[in-house]
C-alpha positions as YAML, in Angstrom:
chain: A
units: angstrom
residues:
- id: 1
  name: UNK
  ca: [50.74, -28.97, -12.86]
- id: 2
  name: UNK
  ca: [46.81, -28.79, -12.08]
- id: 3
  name: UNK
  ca: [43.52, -28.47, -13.99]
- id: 4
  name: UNK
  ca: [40.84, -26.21, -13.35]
- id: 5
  name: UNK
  ca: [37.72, -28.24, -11.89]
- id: 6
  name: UNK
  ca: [36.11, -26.79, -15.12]
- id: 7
  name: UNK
  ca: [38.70, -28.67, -17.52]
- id: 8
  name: UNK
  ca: [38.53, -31.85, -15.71]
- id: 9
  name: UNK
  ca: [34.50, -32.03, -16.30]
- id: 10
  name: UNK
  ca: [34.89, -31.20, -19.99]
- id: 11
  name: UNK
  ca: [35.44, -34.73, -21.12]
- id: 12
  name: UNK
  ca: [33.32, -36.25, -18.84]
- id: 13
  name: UNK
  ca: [30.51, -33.53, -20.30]
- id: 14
  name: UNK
  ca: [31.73, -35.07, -24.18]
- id: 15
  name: UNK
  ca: [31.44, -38.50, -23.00]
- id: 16
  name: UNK
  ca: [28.27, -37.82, -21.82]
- id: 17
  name: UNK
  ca: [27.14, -36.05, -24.63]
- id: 18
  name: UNK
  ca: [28.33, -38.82, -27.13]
- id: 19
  name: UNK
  ca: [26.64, -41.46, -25.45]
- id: 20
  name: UNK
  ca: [23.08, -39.37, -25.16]
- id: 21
  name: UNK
  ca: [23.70, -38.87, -29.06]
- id: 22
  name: UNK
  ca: [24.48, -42.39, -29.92]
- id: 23
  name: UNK
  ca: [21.35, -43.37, -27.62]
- id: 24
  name: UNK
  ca: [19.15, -40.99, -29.49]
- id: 25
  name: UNK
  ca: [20.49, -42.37, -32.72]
- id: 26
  name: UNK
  ca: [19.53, -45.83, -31.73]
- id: 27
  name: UNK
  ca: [15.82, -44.17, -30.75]
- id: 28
  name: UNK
  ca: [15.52, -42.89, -34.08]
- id: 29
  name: UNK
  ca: [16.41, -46.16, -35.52]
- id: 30
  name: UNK
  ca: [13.85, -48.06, -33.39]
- id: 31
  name: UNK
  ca: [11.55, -45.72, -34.19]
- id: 32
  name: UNK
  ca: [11.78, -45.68, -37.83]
- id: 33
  name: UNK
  ca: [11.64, -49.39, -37.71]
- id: 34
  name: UNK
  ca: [8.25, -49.14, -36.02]
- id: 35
  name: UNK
  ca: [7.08, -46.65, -38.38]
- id: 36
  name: UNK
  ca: [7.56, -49.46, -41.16]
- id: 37
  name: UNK
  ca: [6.08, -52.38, -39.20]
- id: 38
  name: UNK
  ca: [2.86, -50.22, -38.59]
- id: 39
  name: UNK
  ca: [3.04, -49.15, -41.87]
- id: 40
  name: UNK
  ca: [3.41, -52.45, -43.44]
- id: 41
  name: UNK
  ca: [0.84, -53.64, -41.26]
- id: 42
  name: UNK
  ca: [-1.72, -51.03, -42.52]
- id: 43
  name: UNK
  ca: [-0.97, -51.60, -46.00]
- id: 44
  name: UNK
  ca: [-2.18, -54.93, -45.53]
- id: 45
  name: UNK
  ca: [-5.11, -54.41, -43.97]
- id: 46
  name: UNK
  ca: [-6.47, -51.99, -45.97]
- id: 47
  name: UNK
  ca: [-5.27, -54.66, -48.79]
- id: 48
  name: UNK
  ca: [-7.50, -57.26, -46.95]
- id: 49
  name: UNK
  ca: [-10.43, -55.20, -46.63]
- id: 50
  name: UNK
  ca: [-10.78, -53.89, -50.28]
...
């Protein structure tokens, strides 16, 4: 029994892909996060300076 070269790669080209989608998904997260601490931190500036 033997594998093409090409199905060998396959699930090393899904693991890959899963792990670059569950590192953009923790990007997104991180950057969501930072939207709200700049945010916050705007708020209370301008909340300050009124």
């Amino acid at each position: 029994m033997s594998c093409s070269a090409e199905e060998n790669e396959k699930p090393l080209m899904e693991d890959g892909l899963r792990a670059k989608l569950v590192e953009v998904c923790q990007l997104r997260k991180d950057i969501d996060e930072l939207r709200t601490v700049i945010s916050d931190r705007y708020a209370q500036d301008m909340g300050e300076n009124c």
